[in-house]
PyMOL Python script that loads the backbone (N, CA, C, O; Angstrom):
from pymol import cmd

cmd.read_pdbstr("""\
ATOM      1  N   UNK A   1    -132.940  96.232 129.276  1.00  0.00           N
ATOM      2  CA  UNK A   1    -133.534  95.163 128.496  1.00  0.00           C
ATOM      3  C   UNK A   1    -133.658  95.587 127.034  1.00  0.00           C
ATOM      4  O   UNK A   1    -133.245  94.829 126.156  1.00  0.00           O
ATOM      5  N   UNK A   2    -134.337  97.042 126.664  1.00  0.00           N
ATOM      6  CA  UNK A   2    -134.447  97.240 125.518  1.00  0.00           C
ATOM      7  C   UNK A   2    -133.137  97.319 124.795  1.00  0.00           C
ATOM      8  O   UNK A   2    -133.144  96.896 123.639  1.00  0.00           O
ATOM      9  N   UNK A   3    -131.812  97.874 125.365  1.00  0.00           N
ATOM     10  CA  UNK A   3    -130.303  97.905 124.461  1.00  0.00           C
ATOM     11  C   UNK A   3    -129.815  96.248 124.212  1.00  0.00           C
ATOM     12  O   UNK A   3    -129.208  96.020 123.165  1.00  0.00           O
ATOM     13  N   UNK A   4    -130.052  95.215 125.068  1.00  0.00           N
ATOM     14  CA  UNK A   4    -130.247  93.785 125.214  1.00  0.00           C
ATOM     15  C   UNK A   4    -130.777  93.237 123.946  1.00  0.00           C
ATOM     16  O   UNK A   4    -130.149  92.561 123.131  1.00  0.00           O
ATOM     17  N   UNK A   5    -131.864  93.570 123.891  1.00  0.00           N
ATOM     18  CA  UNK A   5    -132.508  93.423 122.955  1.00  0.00           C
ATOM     19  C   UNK A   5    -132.753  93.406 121.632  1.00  0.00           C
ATOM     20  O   UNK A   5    -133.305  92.608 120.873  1.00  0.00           O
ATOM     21  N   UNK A   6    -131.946  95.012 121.450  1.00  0.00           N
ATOM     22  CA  UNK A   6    -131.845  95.626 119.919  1.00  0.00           C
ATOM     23  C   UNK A   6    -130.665  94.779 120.105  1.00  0.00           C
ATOM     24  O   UNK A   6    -130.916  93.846 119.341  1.00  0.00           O
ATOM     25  N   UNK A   7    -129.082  94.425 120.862  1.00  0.00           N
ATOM     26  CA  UNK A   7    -128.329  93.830 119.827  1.00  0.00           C
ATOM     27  C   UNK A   7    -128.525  92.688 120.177  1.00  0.00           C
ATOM     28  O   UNK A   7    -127.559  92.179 120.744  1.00  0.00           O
ATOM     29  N   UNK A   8    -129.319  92.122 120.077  1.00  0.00           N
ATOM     30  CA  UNK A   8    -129.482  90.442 119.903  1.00  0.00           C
ATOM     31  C   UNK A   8    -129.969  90.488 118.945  1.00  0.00           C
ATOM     32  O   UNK A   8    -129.539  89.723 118.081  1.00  0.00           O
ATOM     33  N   UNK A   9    -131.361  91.604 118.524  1.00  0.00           N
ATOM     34  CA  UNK A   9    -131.740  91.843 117.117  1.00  0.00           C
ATOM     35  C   UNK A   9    -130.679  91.845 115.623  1.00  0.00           C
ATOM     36  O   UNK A   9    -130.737  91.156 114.604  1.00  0.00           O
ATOM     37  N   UNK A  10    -129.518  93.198 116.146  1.00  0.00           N
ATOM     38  CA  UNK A  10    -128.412  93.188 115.209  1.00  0.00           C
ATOM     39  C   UNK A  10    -127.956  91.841 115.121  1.00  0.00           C
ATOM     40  O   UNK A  10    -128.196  91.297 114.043  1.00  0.00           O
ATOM     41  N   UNK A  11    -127.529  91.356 115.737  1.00  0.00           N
ATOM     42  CA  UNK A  11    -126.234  90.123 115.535  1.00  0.00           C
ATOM     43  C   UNK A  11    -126.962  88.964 114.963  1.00  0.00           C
ATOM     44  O   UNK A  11    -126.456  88.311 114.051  1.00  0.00           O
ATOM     45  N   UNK A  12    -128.705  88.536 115.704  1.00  0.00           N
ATOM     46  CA  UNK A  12    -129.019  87.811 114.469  1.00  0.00           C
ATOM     47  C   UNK A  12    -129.181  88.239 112.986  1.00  0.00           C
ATOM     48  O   UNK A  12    -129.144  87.393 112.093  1.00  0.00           O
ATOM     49  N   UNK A  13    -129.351  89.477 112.746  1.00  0.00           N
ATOM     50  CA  UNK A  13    -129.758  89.718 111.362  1.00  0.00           C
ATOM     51  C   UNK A  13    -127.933  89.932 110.691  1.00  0.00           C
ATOM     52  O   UNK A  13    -127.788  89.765 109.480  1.00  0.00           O
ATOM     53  N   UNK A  14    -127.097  90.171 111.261  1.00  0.00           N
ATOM     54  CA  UNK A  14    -125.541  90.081 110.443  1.00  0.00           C
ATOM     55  C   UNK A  14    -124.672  88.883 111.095  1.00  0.00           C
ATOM     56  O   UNK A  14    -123.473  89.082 110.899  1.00  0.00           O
ATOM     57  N   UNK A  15    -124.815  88.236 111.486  1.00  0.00           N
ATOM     58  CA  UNK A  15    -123.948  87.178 112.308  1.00  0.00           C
ATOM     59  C   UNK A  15    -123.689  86.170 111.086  1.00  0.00           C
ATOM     60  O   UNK A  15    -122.666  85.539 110.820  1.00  0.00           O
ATOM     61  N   UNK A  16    -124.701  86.202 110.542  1.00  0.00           N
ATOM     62  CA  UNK A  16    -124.871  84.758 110.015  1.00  0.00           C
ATOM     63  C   UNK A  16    -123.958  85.247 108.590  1.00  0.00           C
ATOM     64  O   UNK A  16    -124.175  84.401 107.723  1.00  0.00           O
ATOM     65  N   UNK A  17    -123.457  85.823 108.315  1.00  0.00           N
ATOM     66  CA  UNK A  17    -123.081  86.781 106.768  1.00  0.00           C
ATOM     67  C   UNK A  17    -121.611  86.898 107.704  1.00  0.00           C
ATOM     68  O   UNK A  17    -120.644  86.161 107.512  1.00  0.00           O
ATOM     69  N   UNK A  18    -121.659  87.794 108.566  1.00  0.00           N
ATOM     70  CA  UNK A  18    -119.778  87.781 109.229  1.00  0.00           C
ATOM     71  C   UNK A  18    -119.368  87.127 109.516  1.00  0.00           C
ATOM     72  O   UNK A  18    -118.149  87.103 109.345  1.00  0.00           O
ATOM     73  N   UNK A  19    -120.159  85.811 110.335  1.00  0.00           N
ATOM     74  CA  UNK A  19    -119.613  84.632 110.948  1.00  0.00           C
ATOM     75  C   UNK A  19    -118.255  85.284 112.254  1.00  0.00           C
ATOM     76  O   UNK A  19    -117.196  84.687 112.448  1.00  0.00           O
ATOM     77  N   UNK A  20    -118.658  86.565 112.966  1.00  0.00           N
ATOM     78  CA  UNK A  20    -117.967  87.055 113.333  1.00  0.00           C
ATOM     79  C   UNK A  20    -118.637  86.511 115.197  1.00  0.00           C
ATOM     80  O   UNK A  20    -118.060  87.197 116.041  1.00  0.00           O
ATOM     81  N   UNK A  21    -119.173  85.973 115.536  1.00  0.00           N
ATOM     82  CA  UNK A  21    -119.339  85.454 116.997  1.00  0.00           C
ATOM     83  C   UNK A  21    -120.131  83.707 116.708  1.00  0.00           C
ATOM     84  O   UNK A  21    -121.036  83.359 115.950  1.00  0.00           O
ATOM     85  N   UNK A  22    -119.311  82.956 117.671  1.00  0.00           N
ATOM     86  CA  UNK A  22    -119.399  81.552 117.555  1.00  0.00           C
ATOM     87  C   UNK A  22    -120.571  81.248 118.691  1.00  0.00           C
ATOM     88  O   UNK A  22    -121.692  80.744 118.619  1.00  0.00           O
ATOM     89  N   UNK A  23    -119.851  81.747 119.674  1.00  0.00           N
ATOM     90  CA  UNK A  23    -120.955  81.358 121.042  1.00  0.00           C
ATOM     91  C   UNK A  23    -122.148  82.676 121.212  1.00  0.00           C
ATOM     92  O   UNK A  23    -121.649  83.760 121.515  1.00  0.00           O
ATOM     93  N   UNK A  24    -123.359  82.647 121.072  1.00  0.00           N
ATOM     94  CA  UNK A  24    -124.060  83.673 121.434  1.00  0.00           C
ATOM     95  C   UNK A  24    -125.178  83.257 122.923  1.00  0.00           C
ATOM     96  O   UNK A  24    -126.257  82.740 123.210  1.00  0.00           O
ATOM     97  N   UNK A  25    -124.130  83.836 123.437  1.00  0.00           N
ATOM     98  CA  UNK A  25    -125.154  83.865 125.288  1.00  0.00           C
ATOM     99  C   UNK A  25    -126.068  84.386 125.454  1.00  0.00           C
ATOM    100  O   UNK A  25    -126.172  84.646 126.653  1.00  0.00           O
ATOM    101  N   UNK A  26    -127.173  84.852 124.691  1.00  0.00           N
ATOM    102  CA  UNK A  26    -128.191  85.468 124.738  1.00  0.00           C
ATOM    103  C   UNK A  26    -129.168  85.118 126.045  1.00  0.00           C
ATOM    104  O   UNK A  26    -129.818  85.891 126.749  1.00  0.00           O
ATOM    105  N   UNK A  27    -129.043  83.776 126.106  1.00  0.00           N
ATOM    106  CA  UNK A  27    -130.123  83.530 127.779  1.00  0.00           C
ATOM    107  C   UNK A  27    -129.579  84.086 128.631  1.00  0.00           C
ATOM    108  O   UNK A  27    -130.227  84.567 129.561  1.00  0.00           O
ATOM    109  N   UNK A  28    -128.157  84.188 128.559  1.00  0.00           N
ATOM    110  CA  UNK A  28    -127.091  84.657 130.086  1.00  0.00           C
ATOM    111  C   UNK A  28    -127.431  86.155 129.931  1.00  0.00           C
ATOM    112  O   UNK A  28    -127.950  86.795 130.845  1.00  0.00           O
ATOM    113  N   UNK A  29    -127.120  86.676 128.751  1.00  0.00           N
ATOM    114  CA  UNK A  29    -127.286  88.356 128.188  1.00  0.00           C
ATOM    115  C   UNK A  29    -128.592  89.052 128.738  1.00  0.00           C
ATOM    116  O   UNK A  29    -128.805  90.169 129.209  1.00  0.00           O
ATOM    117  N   UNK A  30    -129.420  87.897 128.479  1.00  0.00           N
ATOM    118  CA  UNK A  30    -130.584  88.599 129.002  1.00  0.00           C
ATOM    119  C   UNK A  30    -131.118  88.354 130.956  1.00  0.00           C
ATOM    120  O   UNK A  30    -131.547  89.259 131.672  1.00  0.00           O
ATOM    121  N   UNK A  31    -131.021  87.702 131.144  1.00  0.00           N
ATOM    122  CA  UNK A  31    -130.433  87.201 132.564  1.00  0.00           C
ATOM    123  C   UNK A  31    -129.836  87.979 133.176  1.00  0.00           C
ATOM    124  O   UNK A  31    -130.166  88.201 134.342  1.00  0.00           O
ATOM    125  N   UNK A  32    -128.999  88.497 132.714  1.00  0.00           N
ATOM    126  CA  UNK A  32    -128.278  89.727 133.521  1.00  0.00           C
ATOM    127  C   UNK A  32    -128.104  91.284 133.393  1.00  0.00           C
ATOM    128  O   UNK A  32    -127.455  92.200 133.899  1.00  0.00           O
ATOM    129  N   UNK A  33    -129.356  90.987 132.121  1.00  0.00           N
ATOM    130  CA  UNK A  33    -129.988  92.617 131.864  1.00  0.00           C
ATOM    131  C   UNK A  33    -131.253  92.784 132.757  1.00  0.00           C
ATOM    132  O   UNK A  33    -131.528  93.893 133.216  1.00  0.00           O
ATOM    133  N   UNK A  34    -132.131  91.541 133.040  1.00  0.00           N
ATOM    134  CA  UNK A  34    -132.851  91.878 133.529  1.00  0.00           C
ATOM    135  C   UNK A  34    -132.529  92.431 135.339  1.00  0.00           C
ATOM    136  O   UNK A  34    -133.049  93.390 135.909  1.00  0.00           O
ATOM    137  N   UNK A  35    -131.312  91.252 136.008  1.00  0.00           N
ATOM    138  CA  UNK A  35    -130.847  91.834 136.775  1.00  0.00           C
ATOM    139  C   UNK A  35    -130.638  93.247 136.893  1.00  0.00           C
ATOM    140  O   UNK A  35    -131.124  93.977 137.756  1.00  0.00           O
ATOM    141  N   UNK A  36    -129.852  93.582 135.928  1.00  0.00           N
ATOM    142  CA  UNK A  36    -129.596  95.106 135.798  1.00  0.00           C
ATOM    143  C   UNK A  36    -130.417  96.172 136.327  1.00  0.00           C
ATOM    144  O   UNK A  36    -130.251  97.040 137.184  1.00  0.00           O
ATOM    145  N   UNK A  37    -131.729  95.702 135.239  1.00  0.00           N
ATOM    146  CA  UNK A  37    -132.977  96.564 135.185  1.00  0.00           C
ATOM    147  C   UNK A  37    -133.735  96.463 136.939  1.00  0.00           C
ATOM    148  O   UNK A  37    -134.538  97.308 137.335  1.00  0.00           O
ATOM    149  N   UNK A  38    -133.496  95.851 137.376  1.00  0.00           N
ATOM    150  CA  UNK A  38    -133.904  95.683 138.845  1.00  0.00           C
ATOM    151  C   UNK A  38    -133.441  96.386 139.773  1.00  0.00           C
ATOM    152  O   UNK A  38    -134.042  97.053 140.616  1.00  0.00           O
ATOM    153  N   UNK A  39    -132.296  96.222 139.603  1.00  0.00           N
ATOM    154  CA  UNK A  39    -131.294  96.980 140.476  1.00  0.00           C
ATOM    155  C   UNK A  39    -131.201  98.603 140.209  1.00  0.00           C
ATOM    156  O   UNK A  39    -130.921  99.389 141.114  1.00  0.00           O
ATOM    157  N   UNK A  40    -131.485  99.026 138.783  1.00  0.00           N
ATOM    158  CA  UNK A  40    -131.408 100.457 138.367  1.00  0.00           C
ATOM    159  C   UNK A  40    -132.829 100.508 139.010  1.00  0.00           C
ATOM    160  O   UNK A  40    -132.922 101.345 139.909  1.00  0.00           O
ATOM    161  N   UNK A  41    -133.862  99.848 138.760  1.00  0.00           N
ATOM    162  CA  UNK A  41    -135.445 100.523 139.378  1.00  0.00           C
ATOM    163  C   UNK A  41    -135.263 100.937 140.605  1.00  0.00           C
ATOM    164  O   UNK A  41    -135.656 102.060 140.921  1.00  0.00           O
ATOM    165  N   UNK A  42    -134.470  99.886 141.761  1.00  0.00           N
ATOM    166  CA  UNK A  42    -134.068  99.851 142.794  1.00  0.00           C
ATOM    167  C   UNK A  42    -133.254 100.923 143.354  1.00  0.00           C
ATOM    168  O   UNK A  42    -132.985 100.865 144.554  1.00  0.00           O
ATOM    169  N   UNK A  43    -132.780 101.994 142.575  1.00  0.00           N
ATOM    170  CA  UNK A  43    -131.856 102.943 142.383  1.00  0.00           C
ATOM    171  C   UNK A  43    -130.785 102.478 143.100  1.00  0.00           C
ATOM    172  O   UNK A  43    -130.352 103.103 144.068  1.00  0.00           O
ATOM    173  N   UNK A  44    -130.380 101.583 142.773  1.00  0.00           N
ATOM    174  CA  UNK A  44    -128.532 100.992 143.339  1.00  0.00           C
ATOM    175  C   UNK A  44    -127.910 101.741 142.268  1.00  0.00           C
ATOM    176  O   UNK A  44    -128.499 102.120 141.257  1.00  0.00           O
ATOM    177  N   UNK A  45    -126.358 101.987 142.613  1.00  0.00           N
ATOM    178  CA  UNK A  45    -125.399 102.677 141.842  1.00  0.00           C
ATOM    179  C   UNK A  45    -125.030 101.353 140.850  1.00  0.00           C
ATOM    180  O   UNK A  45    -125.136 100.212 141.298  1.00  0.00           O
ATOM    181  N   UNK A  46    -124.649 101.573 139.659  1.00  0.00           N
ATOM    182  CA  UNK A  46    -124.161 101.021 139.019  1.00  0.00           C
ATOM    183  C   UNK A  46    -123.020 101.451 137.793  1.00  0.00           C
ATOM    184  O   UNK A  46    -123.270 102.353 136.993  1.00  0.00           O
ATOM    185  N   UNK A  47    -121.930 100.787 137.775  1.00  0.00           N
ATOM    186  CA  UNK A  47    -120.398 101.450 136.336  1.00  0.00           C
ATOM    187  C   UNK A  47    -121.257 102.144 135.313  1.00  0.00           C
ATOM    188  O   UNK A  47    -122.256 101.839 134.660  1.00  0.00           O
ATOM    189  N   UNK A  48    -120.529 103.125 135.423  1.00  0.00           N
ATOM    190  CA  UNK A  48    -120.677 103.928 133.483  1.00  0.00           C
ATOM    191  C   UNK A  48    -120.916 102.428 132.792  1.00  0.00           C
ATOM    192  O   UNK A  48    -121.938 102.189 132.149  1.00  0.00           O
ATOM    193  N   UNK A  49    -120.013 101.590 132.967  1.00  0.00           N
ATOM    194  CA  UNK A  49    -120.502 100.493 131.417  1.00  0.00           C
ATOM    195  C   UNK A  49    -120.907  99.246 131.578  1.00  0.00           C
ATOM    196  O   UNK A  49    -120.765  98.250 130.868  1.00  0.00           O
ATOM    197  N   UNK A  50    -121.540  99.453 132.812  1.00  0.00           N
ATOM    198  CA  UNK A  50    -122.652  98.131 133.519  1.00  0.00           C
ATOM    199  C   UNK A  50    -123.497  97.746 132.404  1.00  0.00           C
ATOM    200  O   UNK A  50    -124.224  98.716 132.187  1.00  0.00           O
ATOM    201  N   UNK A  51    -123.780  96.739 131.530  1.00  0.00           N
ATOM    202  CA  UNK A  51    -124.601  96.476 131.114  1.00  0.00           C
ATOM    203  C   UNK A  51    -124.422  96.322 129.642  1.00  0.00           C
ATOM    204  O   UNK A  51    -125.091  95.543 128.962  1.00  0.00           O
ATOM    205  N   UNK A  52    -123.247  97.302 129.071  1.00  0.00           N
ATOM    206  CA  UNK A  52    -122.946  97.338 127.768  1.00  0.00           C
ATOM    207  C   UNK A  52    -122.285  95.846 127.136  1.00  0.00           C
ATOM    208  O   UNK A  52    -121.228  95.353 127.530  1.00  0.00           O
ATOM    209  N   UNK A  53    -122.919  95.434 126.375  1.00  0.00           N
ATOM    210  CA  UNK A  53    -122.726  94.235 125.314  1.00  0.00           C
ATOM    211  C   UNK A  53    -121.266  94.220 124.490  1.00  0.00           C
ATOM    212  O   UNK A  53    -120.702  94.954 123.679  1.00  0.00           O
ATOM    213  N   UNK A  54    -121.015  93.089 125.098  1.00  0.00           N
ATOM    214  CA  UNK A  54    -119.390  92.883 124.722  1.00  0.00           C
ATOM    215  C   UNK A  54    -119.295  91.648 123.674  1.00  0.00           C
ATOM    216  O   UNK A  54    -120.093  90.713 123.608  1.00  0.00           O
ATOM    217  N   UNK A  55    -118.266  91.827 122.954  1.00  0.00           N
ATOM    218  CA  UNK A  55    -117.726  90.466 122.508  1.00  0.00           C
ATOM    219  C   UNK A  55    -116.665  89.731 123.038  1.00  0.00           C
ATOM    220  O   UNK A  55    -115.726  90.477 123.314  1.00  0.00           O
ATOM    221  N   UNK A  56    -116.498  88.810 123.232  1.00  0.00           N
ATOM    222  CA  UNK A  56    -115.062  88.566 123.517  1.00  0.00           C
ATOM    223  C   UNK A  56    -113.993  87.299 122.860  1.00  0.00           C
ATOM    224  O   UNK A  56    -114.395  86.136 122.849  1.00  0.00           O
ATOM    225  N   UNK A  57    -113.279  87.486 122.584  1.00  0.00           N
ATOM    226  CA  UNK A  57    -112.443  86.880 121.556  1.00  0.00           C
ATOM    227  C   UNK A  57    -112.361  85.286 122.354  1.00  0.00           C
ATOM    228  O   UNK A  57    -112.518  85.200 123.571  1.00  0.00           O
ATOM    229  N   UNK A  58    -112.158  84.356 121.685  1.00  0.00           N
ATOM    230  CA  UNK A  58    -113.111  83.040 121.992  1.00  0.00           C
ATOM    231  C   UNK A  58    -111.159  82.311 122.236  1.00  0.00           C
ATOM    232  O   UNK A  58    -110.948  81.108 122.084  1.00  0.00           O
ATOM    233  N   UNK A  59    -110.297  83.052 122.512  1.00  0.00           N
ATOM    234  CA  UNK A  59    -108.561  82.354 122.966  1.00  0.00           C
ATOM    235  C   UNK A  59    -108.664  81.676 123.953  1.00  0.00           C
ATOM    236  O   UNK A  59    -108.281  80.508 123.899  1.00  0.00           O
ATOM    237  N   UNK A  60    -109.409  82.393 125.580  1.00  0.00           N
ATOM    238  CA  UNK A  60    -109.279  81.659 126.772  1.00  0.00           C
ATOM    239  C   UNK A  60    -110.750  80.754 127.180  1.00  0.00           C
ATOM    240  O   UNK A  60    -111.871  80.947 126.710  1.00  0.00           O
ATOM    241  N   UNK A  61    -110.528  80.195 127.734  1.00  0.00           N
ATOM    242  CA  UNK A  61    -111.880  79.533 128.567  1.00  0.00           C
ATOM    243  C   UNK A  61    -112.412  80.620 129.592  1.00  0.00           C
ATOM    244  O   UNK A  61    -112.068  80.720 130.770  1.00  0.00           O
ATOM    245  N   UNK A  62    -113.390  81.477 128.854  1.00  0.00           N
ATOM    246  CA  UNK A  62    -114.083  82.502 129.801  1.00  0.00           C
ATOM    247  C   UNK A  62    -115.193  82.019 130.861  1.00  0.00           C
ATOM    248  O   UNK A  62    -115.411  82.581 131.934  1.00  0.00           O
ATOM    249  N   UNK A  63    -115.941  80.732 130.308  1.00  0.00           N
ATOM    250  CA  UNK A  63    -116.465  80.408 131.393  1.00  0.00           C
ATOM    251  C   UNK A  63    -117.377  78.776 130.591  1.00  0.00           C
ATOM    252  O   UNK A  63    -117.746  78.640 129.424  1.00  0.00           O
ATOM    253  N   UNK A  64    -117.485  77.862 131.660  1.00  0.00           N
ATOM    254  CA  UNK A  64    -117.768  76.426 131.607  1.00  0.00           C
ATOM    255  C   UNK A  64    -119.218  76.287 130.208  1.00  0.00           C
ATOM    256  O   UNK A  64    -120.383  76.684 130.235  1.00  0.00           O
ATOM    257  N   UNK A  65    -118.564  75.681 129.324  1.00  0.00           N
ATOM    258  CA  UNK A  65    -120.023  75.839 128.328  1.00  0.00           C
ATOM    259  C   UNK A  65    -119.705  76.543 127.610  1.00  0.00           C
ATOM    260  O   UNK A  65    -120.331  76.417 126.557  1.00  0.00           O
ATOM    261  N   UNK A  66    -118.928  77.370 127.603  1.00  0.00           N
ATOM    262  CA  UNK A  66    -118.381  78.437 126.516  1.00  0.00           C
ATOM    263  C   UNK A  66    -117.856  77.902 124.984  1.00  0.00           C
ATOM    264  O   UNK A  66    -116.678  77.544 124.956  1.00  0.00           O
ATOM    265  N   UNK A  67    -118.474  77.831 123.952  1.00  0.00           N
ATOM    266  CA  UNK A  67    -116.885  77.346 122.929  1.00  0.00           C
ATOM    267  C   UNK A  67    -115.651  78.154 122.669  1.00  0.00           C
ATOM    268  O   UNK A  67    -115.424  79.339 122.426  1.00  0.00           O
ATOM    269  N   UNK A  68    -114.942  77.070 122.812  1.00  0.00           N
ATOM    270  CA  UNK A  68    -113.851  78.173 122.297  1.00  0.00           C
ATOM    271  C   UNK A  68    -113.040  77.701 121.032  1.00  0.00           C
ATOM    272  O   UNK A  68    -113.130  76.475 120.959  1.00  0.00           O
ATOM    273  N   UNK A  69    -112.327  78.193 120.071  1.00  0.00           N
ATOM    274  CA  UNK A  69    -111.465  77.690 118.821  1.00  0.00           C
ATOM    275  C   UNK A  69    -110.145  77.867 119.245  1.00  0.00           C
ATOM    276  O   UNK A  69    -109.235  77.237 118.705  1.00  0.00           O
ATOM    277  N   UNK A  70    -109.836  79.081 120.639  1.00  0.00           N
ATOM    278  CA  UNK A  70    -108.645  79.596 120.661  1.00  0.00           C
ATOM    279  C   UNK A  70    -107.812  79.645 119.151  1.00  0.00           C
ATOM    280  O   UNK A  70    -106.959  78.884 118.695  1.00  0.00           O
ATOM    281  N   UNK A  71    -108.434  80.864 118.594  1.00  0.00           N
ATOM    282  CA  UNK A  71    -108.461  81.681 117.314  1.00  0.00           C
ATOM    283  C   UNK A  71    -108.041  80.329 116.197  1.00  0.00           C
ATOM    284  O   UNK A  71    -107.064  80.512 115.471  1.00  0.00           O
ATOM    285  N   UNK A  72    -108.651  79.262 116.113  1.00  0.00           N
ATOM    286  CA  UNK A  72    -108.569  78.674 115.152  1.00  0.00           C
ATOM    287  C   UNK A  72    -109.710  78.178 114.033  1.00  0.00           C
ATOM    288  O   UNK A  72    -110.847  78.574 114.288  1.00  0.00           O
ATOM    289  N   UNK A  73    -109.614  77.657 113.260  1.00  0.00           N
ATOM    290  CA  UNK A  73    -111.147  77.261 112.663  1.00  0.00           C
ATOM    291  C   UNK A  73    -111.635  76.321 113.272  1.00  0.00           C
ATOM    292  O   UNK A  73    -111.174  75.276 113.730  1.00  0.00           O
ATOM    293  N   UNK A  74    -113.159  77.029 113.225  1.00  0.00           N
ATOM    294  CA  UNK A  74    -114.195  75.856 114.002  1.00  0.00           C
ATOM    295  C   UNK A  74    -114.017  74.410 113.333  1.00  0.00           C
ATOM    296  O   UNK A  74    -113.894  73.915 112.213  1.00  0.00           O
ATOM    297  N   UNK A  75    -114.082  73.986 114.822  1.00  0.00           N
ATOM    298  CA  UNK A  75    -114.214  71.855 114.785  1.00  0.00           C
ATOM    299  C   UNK A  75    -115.031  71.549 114.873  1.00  0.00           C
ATOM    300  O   UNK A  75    -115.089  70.385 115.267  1.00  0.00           O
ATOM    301  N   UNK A  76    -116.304  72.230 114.616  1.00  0.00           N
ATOM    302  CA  UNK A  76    -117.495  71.500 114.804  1.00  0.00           C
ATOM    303  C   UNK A  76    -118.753  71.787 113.369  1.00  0.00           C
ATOM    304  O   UNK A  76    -119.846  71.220 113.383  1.00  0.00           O
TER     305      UNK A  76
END
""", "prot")
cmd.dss("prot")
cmd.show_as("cartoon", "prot")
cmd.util.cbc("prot")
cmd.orient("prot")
């Protein structure tokens, strides 16, 4: 939760200046950190990079609700 956290912190304080992420999932982000954090209390095994905060380039339909430009300028 706390690595969750700090970069939701980062990306609002530079996002808005890079204009470098369109969709920010932060309810989902955190949603599935807290999962995380459950499952690590729980001592379940979990990947070397379970949990680490990704971007992902906005070309395909990654998932329903998502925007995407498929690398063009925003239409909205």
């Amino acid at each position: 939760m706390e690595l969750i956290e700090h970069t939701i912190k980062l990306i609002e304080e530079r996002n808005p200046s890079l204009n470098a992420l369109i969709y920010l999932g932060f309810d989902d982000a955190r949603k599935e950190a807290k999962k995380a954090e459950q499952l690590v209390m729980k001592k379940d095994v979990l990947g070397p990079l379970h949990g680490v905060p990704i971007g992902i380039k906005d070309l395909f339909d990654f998932k329903p609700g998502w925007i995407t430009t498929f690398g063009g300028v925003r239409a909205f």
